[in-house]
FIGU-420990 format. One record per residue (C-alpha): residue in three letters; x, y, z; residue number from 1. Coordinates in Angstrom, 2 decimals. Layout:
! residues N
<site resn="ala" c1="X" c2="Y" c3="Z" resi="NUM"/>
...
! end
This chain:
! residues 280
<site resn="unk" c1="0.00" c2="0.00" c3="0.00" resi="1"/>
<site resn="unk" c1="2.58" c2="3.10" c3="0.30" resi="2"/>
<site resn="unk" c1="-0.72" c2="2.69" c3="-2.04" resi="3"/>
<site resn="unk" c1="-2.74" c2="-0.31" c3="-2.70" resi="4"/>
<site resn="unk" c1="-2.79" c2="-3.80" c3="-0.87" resi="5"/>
<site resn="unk" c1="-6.06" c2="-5.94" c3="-1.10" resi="6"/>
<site resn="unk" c1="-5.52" c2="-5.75" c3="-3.17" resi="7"/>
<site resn="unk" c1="-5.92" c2="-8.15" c3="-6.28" resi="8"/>
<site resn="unk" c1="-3.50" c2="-8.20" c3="-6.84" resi="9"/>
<site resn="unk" c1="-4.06" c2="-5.11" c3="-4.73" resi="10"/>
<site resn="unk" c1="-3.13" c2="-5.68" c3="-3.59" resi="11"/>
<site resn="unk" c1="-3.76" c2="-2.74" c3="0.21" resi="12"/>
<site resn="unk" c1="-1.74" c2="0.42" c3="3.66" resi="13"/>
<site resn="unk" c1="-1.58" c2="0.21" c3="7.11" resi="14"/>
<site resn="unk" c1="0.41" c2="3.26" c3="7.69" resi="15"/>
<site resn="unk" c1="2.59" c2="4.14" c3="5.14" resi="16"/>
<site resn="unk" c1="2.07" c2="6.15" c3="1.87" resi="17"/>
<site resn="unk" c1="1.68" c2="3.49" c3="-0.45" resi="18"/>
<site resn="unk" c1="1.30" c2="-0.30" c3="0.08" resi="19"/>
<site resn="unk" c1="1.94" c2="-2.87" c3="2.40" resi="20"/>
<site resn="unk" c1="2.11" c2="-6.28" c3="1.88" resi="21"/>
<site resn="unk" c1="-0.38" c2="-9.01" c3="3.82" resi="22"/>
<site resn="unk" c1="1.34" c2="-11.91" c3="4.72" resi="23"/>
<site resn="unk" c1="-1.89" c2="-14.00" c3="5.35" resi="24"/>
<site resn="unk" c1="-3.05" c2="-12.61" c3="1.57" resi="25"/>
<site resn="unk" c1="-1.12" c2="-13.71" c3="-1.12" resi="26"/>
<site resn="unk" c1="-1.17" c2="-10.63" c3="-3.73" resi="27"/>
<site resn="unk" c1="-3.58" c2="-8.67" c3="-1.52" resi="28"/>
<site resn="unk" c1="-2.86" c2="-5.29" c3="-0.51" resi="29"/>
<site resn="unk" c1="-5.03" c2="-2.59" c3="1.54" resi="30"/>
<site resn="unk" c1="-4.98" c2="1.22" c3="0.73" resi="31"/>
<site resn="unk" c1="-6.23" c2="2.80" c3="3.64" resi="32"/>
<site resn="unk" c1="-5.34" c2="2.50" c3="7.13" resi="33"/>
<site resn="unk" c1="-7.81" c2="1.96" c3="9.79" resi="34"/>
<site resn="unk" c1="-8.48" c2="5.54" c3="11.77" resi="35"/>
<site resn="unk" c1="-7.64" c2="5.20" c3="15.37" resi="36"/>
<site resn="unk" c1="-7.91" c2="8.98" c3="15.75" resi="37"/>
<site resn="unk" c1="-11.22" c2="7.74" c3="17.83" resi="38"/>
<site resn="unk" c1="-11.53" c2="4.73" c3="19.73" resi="39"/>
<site resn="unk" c1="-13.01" c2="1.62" c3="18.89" resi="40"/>
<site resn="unk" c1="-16.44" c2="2.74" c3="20.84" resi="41"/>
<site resn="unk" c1="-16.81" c2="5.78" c3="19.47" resi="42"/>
<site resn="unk" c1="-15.83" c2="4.26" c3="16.06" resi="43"/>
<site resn="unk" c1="-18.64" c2="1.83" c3="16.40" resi="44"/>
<site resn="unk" c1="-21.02" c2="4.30" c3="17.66" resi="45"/>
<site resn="unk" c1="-20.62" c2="6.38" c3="14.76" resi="46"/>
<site resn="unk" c1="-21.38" c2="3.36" c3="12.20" resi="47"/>
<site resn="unk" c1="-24.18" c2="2.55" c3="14.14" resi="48"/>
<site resn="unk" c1="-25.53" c2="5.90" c3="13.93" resi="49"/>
<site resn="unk" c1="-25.19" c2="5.80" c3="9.90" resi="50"/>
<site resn="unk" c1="-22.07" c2="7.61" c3="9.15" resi="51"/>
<site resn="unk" c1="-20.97" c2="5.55" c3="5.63" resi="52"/>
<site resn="unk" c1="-17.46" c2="6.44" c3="6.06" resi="53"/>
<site resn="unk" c1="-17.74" c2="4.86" c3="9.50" resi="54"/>
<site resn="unk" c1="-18.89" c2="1.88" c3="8.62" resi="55"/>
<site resn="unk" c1="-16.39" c2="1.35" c3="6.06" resi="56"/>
<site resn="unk" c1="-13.95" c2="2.40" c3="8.67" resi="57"/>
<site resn="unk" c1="-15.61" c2="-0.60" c3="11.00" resi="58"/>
<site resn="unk" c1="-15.71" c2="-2.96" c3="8.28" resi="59"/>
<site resn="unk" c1="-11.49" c2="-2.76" c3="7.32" resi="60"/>
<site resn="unk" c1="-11.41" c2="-2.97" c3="11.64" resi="61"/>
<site resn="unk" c1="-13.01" c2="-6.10" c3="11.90" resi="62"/>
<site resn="unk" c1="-11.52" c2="-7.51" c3="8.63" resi="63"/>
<site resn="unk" c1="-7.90" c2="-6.97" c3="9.83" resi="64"/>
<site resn="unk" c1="-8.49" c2="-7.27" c3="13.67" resi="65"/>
<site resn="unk" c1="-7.31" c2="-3.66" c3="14.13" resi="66"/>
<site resn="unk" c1="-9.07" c2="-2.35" c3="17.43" resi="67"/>
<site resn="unk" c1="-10.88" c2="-5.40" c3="17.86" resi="68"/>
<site resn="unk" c1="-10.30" c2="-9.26" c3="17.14" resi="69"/>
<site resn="unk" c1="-10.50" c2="-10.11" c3="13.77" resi="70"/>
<site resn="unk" c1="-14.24" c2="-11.16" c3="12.06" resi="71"/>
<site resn="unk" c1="-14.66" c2="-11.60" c3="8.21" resi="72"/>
<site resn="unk" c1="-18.75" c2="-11.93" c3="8.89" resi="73"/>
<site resn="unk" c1="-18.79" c2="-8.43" c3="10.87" resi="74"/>
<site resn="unk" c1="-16.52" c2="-6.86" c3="8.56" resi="75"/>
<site resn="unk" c1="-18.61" c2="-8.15" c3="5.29" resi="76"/>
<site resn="unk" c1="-21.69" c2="-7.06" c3="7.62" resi="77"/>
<site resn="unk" c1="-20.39" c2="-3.67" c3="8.01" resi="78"/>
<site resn="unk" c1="-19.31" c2="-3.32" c3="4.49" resi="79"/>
<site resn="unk" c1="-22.54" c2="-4.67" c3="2.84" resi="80"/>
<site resn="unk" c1="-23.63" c2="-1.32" c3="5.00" resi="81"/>
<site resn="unk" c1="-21.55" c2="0.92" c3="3.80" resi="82"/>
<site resn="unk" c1="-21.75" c2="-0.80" c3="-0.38" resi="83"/>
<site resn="unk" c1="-25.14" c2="0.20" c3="-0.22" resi="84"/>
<site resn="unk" c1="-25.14" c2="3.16" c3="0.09" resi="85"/>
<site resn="unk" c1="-22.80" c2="3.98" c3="-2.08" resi="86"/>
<site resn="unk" c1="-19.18" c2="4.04" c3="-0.82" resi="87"/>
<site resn="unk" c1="-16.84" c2="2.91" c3="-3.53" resi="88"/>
<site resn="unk" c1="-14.37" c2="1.88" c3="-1.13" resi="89"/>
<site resn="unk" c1="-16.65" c2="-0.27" c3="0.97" resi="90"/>
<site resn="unk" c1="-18.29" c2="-1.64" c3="-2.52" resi="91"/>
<site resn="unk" c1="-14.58" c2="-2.83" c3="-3.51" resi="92"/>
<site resn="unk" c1="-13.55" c2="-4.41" c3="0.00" resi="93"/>
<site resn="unk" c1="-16.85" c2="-5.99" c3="-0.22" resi="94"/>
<site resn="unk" c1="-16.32" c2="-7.60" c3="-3.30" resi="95"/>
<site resn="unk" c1="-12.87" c2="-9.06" c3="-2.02" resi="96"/>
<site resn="unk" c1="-14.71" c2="-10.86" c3="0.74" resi="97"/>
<site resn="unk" c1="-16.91" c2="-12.15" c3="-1.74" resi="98"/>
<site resn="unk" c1="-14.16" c2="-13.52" c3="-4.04" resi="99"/>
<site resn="unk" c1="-12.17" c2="-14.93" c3="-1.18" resi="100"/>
<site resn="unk" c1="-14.90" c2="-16.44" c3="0.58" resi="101"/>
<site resn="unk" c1="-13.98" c2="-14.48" c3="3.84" resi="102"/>
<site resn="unk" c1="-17.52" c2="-13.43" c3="6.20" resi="103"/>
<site resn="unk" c1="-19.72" c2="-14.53" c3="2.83" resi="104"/>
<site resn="unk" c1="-20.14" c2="-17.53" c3="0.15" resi="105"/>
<site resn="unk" c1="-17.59" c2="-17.54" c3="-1.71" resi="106"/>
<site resn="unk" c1="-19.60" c2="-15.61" c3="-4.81" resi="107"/>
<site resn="unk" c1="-16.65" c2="-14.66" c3="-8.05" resi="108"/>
<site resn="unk" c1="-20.44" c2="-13.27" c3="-9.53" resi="109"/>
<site resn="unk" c1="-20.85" c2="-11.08" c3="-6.74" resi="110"/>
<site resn="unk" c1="-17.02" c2="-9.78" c3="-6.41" resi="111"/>
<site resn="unk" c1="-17.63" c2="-9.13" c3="-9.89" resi="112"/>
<site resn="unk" c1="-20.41" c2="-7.03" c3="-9.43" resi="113"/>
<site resn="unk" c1="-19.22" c2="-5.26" c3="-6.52" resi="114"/>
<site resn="unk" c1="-15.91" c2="-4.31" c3="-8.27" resi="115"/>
<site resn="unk" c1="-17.72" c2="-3.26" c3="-11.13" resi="116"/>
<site resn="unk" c1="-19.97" c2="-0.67" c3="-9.37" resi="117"/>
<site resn="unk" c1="-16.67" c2="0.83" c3="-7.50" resi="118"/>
<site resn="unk" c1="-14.81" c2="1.21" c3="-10.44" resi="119"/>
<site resn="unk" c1="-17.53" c2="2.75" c3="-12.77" resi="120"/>
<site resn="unk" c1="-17.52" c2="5.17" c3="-10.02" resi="121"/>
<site resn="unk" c1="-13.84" c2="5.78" c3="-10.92" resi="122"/>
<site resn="unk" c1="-12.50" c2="4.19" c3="-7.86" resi="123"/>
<site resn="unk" c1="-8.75" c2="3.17" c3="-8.63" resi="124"/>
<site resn="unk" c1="-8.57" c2="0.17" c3="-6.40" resi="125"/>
<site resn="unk" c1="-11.42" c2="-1.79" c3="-7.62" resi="126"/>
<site resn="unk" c1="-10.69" c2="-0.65" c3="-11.48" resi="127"/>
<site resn="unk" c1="-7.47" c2="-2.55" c3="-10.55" resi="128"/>
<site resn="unk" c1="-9.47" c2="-5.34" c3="-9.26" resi="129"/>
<site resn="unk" c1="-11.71" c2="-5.39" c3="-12.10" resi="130"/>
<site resn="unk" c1="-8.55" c2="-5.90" c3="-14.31" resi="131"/>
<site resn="unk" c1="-7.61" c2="-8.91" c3="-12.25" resi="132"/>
<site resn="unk" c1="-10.96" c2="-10.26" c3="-12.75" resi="133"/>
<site resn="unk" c1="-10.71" c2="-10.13" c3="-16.66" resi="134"/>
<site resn="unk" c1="-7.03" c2="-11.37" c3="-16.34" resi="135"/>
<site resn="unk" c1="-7.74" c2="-14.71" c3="-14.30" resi="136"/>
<site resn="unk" c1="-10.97" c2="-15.54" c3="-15.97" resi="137"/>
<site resn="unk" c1="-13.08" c2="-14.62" c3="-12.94" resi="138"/>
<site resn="unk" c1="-15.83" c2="-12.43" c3="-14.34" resi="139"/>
<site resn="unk" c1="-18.57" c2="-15.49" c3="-15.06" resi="140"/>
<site resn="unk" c1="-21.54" c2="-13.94" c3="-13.89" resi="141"/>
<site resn="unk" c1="-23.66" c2="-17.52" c3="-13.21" resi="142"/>
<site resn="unk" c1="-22.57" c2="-20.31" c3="-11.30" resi="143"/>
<site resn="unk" c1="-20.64" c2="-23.15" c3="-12.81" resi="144"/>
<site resn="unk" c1="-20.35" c2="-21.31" c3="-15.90" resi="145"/>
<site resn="unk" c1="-16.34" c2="-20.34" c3="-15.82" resi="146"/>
<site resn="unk" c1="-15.58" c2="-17.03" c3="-18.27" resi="147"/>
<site resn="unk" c1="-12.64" c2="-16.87" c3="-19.82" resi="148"/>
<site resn="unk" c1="-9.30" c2="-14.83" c3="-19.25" resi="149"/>
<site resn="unk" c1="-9.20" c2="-11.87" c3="-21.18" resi="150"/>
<site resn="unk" c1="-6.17" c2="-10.18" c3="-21.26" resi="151"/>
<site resn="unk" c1="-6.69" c2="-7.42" c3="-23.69" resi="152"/>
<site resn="unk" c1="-9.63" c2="-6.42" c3="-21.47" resi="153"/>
<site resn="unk" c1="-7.79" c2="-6.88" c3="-18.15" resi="154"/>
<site resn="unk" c1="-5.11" c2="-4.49" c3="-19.44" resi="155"/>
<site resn="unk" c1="-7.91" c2="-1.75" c3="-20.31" resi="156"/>
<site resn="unk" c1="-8.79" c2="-1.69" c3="-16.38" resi="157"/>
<site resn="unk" c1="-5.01" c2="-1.79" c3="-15.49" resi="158"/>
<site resn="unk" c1="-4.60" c2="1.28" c3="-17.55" resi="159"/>
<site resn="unk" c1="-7.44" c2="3.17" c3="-16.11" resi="160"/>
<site resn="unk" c1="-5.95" c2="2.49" c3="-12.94" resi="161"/>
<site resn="unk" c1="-2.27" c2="3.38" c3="-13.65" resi="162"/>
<site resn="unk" c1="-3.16" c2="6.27" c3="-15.63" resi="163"/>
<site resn="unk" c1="-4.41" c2="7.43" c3="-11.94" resi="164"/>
<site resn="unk" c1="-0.99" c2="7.04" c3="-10.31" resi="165"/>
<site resn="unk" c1="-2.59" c2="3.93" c3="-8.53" resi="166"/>
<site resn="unk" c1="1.05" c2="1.55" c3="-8.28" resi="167"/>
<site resn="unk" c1="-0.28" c2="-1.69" c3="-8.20" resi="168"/>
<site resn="unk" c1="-2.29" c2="-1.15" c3="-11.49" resi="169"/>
<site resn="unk" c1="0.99" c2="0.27" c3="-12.84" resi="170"/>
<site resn="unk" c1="3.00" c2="-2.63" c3="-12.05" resi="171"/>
<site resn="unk" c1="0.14" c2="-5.00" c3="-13.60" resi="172"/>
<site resn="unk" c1="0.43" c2="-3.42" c3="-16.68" resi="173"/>
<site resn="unk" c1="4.21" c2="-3.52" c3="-16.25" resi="174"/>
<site resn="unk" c1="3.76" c2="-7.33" c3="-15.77" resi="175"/>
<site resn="unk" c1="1.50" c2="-7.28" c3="-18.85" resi="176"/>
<site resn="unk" c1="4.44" c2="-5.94" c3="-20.95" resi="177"/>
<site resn="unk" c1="6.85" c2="-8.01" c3="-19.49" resi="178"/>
<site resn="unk" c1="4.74" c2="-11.20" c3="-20.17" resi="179"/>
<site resn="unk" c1="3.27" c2="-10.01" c3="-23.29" resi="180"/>
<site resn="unk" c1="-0.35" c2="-10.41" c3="-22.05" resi="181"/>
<site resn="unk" c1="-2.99" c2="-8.26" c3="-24.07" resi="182"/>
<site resn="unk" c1="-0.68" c2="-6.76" c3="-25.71" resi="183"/>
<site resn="unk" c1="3.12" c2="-7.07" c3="-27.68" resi="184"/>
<site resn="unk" c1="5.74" c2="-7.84" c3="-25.35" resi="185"/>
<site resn="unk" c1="8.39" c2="-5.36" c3="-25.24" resi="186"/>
<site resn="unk" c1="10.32" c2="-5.55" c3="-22.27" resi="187"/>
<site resn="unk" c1="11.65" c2="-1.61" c3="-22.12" resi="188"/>
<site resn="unk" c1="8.57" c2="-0.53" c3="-21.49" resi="189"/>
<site resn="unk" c1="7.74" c2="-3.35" c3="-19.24" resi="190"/>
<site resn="unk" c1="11.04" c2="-1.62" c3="-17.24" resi="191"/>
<site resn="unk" c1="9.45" c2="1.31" c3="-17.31" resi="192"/>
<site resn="unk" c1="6.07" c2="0.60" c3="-16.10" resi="193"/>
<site resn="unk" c1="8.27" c2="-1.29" c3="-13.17" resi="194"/>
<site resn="unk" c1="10.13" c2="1.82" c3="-11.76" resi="195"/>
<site resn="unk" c1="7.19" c2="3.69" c3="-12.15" resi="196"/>
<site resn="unk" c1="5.35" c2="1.32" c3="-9.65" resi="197"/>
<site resn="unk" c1="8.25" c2="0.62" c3="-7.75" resi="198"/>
<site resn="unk" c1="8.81" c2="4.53" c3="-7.05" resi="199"/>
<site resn="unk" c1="5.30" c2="4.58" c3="-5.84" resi="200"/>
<site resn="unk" c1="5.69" c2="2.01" c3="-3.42" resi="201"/>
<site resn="unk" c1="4.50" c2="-1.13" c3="-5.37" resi="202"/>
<site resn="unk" c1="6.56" c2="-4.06" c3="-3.60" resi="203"/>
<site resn="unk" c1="5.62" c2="-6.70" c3="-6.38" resi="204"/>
<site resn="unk" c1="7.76" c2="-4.10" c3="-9.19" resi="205"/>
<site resn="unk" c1="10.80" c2="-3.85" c3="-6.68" resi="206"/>
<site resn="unk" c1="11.01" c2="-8.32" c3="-6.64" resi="207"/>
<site resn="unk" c1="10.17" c2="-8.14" c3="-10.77" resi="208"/>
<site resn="unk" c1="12.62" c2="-5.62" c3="-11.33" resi="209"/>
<site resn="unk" c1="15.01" c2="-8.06" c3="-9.76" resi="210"/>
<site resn="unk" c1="13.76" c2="-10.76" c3="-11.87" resi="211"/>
<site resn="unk" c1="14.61" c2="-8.80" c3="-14.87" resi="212"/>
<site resn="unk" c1="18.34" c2="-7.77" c3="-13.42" resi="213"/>
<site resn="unk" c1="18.64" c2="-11.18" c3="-12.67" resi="214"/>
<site resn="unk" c1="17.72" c2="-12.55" c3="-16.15" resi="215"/>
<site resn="unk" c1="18.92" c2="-9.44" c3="-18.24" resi="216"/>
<site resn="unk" c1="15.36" c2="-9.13" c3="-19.57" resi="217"/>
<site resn="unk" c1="15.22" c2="-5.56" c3="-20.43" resi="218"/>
<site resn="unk" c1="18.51" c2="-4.48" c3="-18.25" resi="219"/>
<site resn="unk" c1="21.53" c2="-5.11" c3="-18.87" resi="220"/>
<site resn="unk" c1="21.93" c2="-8.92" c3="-16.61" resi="221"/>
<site resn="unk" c1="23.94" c2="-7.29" c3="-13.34" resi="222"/>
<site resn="unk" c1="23.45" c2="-10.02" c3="-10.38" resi="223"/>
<site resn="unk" c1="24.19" c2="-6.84" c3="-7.85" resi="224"/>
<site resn="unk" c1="21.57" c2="-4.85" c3="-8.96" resi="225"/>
<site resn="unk" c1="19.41" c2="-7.77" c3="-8.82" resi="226"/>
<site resn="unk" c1="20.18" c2="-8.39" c3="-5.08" resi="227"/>
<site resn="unk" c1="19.74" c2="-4.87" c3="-4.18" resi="228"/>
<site resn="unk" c1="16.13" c2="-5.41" c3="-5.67" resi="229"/>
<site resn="unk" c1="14.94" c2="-8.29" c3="-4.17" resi="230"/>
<site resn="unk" c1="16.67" c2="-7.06" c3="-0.44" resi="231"/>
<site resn="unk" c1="14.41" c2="-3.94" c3="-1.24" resi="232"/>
<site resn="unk" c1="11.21" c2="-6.27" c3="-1.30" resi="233"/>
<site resn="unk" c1="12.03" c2="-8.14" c3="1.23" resi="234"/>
<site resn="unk" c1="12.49" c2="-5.68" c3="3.44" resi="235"/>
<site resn="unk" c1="9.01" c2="-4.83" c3="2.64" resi="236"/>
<site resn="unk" c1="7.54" c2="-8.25" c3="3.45" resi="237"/>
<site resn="unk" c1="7.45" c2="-10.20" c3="-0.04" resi="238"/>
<site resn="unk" c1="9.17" c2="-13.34" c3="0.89" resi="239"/>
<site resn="unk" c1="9.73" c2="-15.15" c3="-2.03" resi="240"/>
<site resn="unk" c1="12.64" c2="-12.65" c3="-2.33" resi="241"/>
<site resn="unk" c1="14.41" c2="-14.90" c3="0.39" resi="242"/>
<site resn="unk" c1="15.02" c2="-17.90" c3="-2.30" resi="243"/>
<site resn="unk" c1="15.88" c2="-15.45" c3="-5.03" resi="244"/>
<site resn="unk" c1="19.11" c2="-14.15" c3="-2.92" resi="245"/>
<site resn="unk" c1="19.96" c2="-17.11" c3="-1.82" resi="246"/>
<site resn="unk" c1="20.34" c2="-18.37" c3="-5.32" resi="247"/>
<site resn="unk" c1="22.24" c2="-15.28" c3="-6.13" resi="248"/>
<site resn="unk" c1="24.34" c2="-15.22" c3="-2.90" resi="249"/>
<site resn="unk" c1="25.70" c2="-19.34" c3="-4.54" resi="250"/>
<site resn="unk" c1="26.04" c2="-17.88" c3="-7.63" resi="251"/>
<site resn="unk" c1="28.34" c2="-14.72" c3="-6.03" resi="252"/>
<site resn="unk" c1="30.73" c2="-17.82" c3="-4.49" resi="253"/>
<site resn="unk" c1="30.58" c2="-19.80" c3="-7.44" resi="254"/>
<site resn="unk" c1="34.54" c2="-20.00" c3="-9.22" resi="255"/>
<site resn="unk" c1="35.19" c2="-17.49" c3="-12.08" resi="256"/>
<site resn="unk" c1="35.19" c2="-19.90" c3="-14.07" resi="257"/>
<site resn="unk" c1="32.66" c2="-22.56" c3="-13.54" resi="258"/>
<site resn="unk" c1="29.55" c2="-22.84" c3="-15.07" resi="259"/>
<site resn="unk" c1="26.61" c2="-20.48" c3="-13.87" resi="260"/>
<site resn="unk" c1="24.11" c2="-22.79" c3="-12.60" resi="261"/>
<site resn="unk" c1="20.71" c2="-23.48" c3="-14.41" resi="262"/>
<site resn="unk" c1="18.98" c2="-21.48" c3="-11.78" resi="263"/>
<site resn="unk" c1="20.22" c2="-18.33" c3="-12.89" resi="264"/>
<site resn="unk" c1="17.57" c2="-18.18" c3="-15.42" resi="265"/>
<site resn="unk" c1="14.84" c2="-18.98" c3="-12.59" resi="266"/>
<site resn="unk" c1="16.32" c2="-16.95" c3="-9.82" resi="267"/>
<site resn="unk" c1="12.52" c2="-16.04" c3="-9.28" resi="268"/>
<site resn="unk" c1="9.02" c2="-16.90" c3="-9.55" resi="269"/>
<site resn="unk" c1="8.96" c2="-14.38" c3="-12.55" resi="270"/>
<site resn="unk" c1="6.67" c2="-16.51" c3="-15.08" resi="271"/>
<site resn="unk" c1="3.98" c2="-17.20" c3="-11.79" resi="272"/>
<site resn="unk" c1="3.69" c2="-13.95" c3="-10.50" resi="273"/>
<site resn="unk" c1="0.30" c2="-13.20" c3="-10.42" resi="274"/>
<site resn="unk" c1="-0.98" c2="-9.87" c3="-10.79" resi="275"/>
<site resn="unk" c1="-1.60" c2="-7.38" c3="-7.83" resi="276"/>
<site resn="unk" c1="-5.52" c2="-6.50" c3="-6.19" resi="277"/>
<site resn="unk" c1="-5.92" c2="-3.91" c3="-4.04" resi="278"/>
<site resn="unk" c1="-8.46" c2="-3.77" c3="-0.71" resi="279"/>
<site resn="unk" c1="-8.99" c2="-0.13" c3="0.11" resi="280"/>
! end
């Protein structure tokens, strides 16, 4: 978060500027921090008493067990509250619940929906999300009847995020160039996207950008760039970075003149990371 965080890929921020990741989330990232500025009674009271932004505010409590211990049914409760009447944030937290299966039935027709009215309404986050719903093939709006990936369309919805300054929908359409996914690869401007994100506080750009050091894909290959990457998003809680250094830390004591091993090609999960959604 730094901007974005659940956040989907989304990724979701609990005090800093622009995205933190969630450990217990995979990909999942939230915006916003929960306001402590009153206490959890007078937070409640206010939701009670019909204040949207309140109720929102309750909802991202109870979902991350901030102020109070943690319930996905309360905090889908409180956001169904909040959805309804109109708060785009609420309406794109809600449909994360839905897609996860966290407080609700699991529902991909009802994320879908929920996303959808948030990011009509020009909310960055769930424009993001909506993007990750084309891209994974989760926008089926009936039961048992599975819709297709649609990349082209996923990268639309990534745009109209990034073109916000939102990072995580910057570095999905960074990923989108690096893969080639809806559109031509071309791996400069899949670099590009990258730092953009990465500058913004994306921690999913900082471990790709390794990737790409790592693999000279787009950069010139430089293993000490690579490292300085992947410490970077470590330090900022994606863990999979761990692996990645220690693969480049044997190739760093490797002999001159031996053979790189085969895992400097694969020094990270590069070809399964998954795009970003954001929780606000």
């Amino acid at each position: 978060m730094r901007s974005g965080v659940v956040f989907l890929v989304a990724v979701v921020s609990l005090g800093v500027p622009c995205g933190t990741w969630a450990q217990s989330r995979p990909n999942v990232f939230f915006d916003s921090p929960v306001r402590l500025d009153h206490d959890f009674a007078s937070l409640q009271h206010r939701a009670i008493n019909g204040d949207v932004e309140y109720q929102f505010q309750l909802g991202l409590a109870y979902e991350i067990g901030r102020g109070i211990q943690q319930d996905y049914a309360e905090a889908a409760r409180w956001y169904q509250k909040a959805a309804n009447a109109g708060h785009a944030g609420a309406q794109n937290n809600l449909a994360g619940m839905y897609l996860r299966g966290f407080g609700v039935g699991q529902s991909d027709a009802e994320a879908t929906k929920w996303y959808l009215r948030a990011a009509i309404a020009g909310h960055p986050a769930a424009e993001n999300n909506m993007g990750f719903m084309y891209a994974t093939g989760r926008t089926a709006m009936q039961p048992h009847h599975p819709a297709a990936a649609d990349p082209v369309e996923a990268l639309r919805w990534y745009r109209k995020a990034a073109n916000s300054g939102y990072a995580l929908a910057e570095f999905n359409v960074g990923l989108a160039y690096f893969r080639g996914a809806g559109v031509p690869q071309d791996l400069p401007e899949a670099i590009s996207w990258l730092r953009k994100a990465a500058s913004h506080g994306a921690v999913p750009a900082e471990n790709l950008l390794a990737v790409a050091y790592a693999q000279g894909r787009g950069v010139p290959q430089d293993f000490s760039t690579a490292a300085r990457w992947y410490r970077r998003a470590l330090a900022h809680g994606f863990t999979d970075a761990q692996r990645s250094l220690a693969i480049l830390d044997a190739i760093a004591h490797k002999e001159p003149d031996s053979n790189p091993p085969a895992a400097t090609t694969e020094t990270s999960s590069s070809f399964t990371q998954r795009p970003a959604m954001a929780s606000r």
